[in-house]
N, C-alpha and C positions, 0 to 999 in steps of 0.2 A: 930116973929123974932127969936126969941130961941128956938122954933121949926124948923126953915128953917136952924139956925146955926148948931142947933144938928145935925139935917139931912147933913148937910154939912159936919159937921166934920164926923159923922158914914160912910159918902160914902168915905172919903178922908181915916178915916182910915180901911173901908173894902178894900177899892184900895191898902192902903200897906201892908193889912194884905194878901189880893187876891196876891199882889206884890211877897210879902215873902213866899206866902206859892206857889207859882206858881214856885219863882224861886228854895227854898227849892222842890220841886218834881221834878221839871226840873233838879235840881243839882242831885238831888237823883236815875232821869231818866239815867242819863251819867252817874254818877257811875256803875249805874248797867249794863250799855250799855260796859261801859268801862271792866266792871268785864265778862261780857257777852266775850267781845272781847276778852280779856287778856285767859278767860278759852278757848275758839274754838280757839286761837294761839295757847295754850299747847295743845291741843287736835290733832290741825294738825300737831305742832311737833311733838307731841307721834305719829301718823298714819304714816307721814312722817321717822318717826325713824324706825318706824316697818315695812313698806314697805322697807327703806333702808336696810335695816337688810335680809331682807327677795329677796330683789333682792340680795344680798351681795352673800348669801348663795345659790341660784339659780346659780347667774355667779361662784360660788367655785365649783357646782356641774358640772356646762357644764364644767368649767376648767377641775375638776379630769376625767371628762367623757374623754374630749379629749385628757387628758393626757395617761389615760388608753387606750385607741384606739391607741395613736400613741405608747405608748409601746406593745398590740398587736402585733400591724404592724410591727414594729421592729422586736418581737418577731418571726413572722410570716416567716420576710425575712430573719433572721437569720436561722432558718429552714429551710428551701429553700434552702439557701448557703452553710448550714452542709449536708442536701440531694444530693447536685448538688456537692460539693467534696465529698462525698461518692462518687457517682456514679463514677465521675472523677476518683476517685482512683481505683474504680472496674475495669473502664474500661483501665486505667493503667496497673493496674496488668492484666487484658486479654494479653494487649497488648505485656507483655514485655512474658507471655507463650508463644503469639501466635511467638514472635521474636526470643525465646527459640526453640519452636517447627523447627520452619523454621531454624535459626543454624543449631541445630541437622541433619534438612534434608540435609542443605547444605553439612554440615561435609561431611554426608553420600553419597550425590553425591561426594564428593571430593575424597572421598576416594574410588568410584566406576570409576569415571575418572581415577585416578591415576592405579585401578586394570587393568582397561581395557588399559591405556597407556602401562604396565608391559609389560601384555597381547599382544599388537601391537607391542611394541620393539622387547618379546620375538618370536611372527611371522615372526616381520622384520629377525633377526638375522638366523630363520631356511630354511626367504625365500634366504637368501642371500647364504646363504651354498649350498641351493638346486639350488640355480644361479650359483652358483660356481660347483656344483657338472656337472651343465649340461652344461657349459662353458666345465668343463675338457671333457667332452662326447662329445661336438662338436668336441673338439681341437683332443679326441680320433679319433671322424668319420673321423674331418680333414685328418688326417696321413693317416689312415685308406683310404680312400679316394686316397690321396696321392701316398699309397702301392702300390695300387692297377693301379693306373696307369700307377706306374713302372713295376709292375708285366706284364699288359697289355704289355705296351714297351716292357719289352723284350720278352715275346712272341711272338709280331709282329716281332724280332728280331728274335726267332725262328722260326717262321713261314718263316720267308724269308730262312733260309739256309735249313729249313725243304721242303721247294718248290721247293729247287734248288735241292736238294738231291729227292725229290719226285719224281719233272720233268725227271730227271737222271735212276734213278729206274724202274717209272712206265714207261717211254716210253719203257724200256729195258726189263721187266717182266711184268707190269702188263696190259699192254695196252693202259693207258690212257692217257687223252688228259692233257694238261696243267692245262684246267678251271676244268674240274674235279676237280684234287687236290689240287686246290685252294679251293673248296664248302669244301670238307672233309676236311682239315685245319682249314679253318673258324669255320665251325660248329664244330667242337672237343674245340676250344681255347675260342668260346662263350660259350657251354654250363659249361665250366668248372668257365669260369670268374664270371657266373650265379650262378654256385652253393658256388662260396665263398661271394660272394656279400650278398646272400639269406641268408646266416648263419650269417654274421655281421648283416643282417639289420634286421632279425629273434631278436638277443640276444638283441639289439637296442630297437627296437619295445616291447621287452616281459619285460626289464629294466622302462621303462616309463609305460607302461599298469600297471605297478605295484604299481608305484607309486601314478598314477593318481588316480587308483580305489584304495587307501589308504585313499588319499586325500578327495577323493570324499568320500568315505563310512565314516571319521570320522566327515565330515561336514552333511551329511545327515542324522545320528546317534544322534549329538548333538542337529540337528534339530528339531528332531520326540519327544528326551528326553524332550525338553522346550516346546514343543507344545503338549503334549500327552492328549488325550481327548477321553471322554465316545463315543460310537458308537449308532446312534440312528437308527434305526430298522422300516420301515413304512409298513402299512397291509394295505390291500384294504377294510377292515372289520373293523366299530369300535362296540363297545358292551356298550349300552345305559342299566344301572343297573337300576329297579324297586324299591320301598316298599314293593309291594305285585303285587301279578299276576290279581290279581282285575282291576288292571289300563289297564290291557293289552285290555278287551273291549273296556272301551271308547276310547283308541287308535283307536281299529279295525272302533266303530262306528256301526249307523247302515247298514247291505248289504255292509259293509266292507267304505263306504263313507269317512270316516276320513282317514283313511291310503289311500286311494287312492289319497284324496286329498294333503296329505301331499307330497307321492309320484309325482304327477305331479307338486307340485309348486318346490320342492326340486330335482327333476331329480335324487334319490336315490333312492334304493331297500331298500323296511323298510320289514324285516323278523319277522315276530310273530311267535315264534314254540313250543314245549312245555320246552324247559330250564326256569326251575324256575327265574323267577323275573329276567329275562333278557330280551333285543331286538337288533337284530342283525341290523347294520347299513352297507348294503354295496351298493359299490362303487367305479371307479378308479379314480375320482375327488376328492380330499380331501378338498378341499374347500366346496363341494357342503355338501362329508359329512360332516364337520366341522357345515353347516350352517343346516342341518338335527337336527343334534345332542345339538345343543343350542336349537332349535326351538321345539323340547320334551321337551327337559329341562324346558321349559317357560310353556310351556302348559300342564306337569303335574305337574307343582309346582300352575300354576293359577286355573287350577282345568275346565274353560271352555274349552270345545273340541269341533268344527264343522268348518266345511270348510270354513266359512267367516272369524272364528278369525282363525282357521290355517294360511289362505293368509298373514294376518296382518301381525300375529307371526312371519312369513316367511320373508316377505318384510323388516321391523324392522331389523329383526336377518342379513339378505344381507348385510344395509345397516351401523350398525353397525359394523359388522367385515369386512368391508372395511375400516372404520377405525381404528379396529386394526391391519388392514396387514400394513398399512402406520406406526402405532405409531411402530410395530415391525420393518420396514426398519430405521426408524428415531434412533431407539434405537441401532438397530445392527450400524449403521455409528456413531453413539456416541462411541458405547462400543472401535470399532476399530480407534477411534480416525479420520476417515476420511472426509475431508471439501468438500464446495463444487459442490456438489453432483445435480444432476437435480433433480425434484420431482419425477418425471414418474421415475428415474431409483429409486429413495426409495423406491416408489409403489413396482417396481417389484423383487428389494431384500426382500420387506416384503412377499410378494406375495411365493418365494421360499420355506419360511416355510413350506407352504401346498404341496410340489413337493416331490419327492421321485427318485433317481435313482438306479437302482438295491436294492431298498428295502431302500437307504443310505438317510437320512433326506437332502435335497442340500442345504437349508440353514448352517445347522451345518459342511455338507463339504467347501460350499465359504468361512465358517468364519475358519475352520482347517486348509485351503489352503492360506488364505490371511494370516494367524499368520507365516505359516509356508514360506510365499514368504519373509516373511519382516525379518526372523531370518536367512532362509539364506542367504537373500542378505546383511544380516548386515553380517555375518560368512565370506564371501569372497570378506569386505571392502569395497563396494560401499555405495555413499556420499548416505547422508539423504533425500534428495531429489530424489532419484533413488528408496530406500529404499518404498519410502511412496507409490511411481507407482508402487512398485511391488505387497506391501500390498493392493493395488487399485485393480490391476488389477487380482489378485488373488480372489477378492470379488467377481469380475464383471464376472470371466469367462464363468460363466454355466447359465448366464442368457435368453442365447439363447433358454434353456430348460422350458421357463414359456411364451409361445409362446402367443400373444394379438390376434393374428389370425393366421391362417394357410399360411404358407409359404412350400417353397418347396425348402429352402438352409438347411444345414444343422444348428444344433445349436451355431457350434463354428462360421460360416459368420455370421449367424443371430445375434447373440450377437456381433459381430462387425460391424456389420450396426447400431445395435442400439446404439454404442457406438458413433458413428462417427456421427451419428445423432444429439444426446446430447453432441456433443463440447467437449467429452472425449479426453484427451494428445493422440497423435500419438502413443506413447509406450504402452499406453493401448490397443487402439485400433487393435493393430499388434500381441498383447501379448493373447487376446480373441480369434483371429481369426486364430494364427497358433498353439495353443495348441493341436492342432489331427494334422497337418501337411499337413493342406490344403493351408495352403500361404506358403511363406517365412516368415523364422524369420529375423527382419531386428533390431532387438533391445535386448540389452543383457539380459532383466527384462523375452524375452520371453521363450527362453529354462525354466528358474528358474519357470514361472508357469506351465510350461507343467514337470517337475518333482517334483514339488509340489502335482500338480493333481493327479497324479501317485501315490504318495507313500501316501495320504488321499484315494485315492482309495482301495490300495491295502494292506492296513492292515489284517487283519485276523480280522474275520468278522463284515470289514466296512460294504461291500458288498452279497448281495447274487443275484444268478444268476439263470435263468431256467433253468429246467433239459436239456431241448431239446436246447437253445443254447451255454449250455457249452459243451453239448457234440458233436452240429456242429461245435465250435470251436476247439475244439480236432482233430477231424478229418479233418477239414480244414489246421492244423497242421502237419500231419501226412501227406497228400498228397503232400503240399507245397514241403516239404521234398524230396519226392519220382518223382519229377519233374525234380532232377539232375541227370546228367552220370554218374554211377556209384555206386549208392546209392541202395541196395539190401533190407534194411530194415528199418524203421522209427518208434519211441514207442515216445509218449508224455506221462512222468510219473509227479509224485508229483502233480496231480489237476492243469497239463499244464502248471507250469512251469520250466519242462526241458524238452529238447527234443533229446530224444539216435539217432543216426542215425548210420548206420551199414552199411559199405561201403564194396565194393566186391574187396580183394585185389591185384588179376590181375589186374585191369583197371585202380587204383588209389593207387598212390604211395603216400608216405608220405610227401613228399610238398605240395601234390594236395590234401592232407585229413584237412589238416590248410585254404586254401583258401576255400574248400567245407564250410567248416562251417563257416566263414566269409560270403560267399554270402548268404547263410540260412537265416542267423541272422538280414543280410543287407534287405532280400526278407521280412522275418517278421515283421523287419520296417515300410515297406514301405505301403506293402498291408492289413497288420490284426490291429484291435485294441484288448487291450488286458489290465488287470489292470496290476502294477509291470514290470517285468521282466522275462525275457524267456531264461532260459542256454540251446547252442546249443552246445552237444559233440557228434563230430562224431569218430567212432572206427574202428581201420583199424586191420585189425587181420588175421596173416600168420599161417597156419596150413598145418604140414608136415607131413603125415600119410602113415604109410607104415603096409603088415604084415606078419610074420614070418609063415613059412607052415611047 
């Protein structure tokens, strides 16, 4: 029994010893679990804090990042905006030069209007004098005129009492019939009325000729001074300069093949002779030789020589300076300000370049002749519009001379067919075609190019001429002459133009020595072409010889 109590009570108090010490560890388990907790809550705080901290600084850094970017940017477009009024004000100041420069031009048209208004006043004022002068001339001839038919009157007044007194007379003395001394009447009272008539209209006639060719010589003078231009000179011959005479073989080739070949694709005579480090290029095509003479040029700079790359060379060389004859037409109607224009007629202004007349370059005469249509028809007041057709058709004249195929008009129709073709103004077309005096001239622009053509022609040495037809010109001169009644001897001196002509003075009196050479002059016109002008003086010369024995 005191053993089972013992036992009873040692379990009862292991059960509160086990109790207490269970719950003492258990208590002591949650402390520490609690202390556990409480340290990994500081712990996450602190992580928590350092990570805060740490994003904190990350978003400060994208902040200053984006802030410096958008100051960049700023910075960037403020640049831009300093660049772009820079520019702005560059192009400002261009502008206010460029409005600078353009005033000044204006000023300086103003002030060349104004000269040239002075200019047209002061014309007006000399033409009106010279209106007035030939108003008094008329009012003179009037009277004159007038005199004369009083005159007439009373000679018919004398002839009547001179008829009665004739009738009276001659039936008494001399025989005759009434109608007789009628004819002798008449014919005494005509030729005398003749010969005062002939002196007023003589002094008339010789008064205006004077002025005209005044007129005329100071507008064609000022002409030639504003247009005044170098003289170009063309040869049937060009001269292809070497390195050395070494080349001149492979030229020849072997058995001569090269040169023959160039020859036949080029239609030029190629001359090897012994002139140092030369070759002679002839030909009366200037084109062909033009296209000769590039086509050396290529193949001794390229250095291969034989008949297949000749062809090439050739063909190439053709086809290129077909485009340069166009870019030359293109450029001459640029230089002369002219619009407009058909292709084909560009073509064959360019084309001109390569033509030659009497030795004269015909490009450099159409463009001497069109400067010189357009200054004098500005000189003698026609509108700008007239002006520009003359400058045209001064271009266009001598294009009949660069023939596409053979015709059989001459060149001044020929260039009027082709003008008329190409839709060229009527005053062009009229202005081409009667410069040698094969139409009529039906418009005012065409005299103006047919003495334009003239006085570009006949410069001192525009032109040069064959021996053999300057000298059948001469003497187609000289006999022209010797065709009239009267006329004993004819000289064409100064290199043809003047012409002495020596009349026989029994058979031609001195009113008949003034119409002789009016008809001359008018015959030369008509029938010869010729450059300039031709002074026709014919000389009437009395010689009374006697001798003392």
């Amino acid at each position: 029994m005191d053993i089972g109590l013992f036992t009873i009570m040692g379990l009862v108090i292991g059960i509160l010893v086990g109790f207490f010490v269970g719950k003492f560890i258990t208590d002591k388990l949650a402390t520490t679990k609690i202390e556990n907790a409480e340290n990994e809550a500081k712990r996450l705080i602190e992580a928590a804090e350092k990570e805060g901290q740490v994003a904190i600084k990350d978003k400060q850094l994208e902040a200053e990042k984006a802030a410096q970017k958008i100051v960049s940017a700023a910075e960037h477009k403020t640049k831009q905006q300093y660049k772009k009024l820079d520019t702005d004000k560059r192009e400002h100041w261009k502008k206010e030069n460029q409005l600078k420069q353009d005033l000044n031009a204006l000023k300086q048209k103003t002030e060349s209007l104004e000269r040239r208004e002075r200019d047209l006043k002061t014309n007006h004022v000399a033409l009106e004098e010279e209106l007035e002068q030939t108003r008094q001339k008329k009012q003179e001839l009037s009277e004159t005129r007038q005199n004369l038919k009083k005159r007439i009157r009373e000679v018919e007044k004398q002839k009547e009492k001179l008829n009665q007194e004739y009738q009276r007379e001659l039936e008494k003395v001399a025989n005759l019939t009434v109608q007789e001394a009628k004819e002798q009447l008449i014919q005494s009272t005509v030729e005398e009325a003749k010969s005062e008539a002939m002196a007023h209209v003589k002094d008339i006639m010789d008064e205006a000729k004077l002025k005209a060719n005044r007129e005329a010589k100071k507008i064609i003078i000022q002409t030639i001074q504003r247009t005044a231009a170098e003289h170009t000179i063309e040869n049937t011959v060009s001269v292809f300069n070497l390195e050395s005479d070494d080349i001149k073989g492979q030229i020849i080739g072997r058995e001569g093949r090269n040169i023959r070949a160039l020859e036949a694709a080029t239609g030029i005579e190629i001359i090897v002779d012994d002139t140092p480090e030369a070759i002679v290029i002839s030909g009366y095509d200037p084109v062909r030789r033009e296209v000769a003479r590039l086509s050396l040029q290529r193949l001794v700079t390229d250095g291969r020589i034989h008949p297949a790359r000749i062809e090439e060379v050739v063909a190439k060389t053709r086809k290129q300076l077909d485009q340069q004859i166009n870019e030359i037409g293109e450029r001459t109607i640029i230089d002369l300000n002219i619009h407009g224009m058909h292709p084909q007629l560009i073509k064959t202004v360019g084309r001109m370049r390569f033509r030659s007349s009497y030795g004269q370059n015909l490009l450099e005469h159409s463009i001497e002749t069109a400067r010189l249509c357009a200054v004098m028809a500005a000189e003698l007041g026609l509108g700008s519009s007239t002006i520009k057709l003359a400058k045209r058709a001064g271009l266009l004249h001598d294009i009949g001379k660069v023939p596409q195929e053979e015709s059989e008009l001459s060149h001044a129709l020929l260039g009027m067919e082709w003008t008329k073709k190409y839709k060229e103004h009527p005053a062009v077309c009229n202005a081409v075609g009667a410069h040698h005096d094969e139409i009529e001239m039906q418009y005012i622009i065409s005299p103006i190019i047919q003495a334009c053509d003239a006085i570009s022609g006949a410069r001192p040495g525009a032109r040069r001429e064959i021996l053999e037809s300057y000298l059948k010109r001469i003497k187609d001169l000289e006999n022209l002459a010797m065709d009239f009644d009267g006329v004993e001897k004819a000289y064409a001196i100064q290199a043809g133009r003047e012409l002495r002509v020596i009349v026989e003075s029994e058979k031609v009196p001195d009113e008949v020595a003034e119409d002789i050479s009016f008809k001359i002059s008018k015959k030369i016109q008509d029938e010869m072409q010729y450059p300039g002008q031709i002074k026709v003086t014919v000389i009437r010369e009395t010689r009374a010889v006697t001798f003392a024995r």
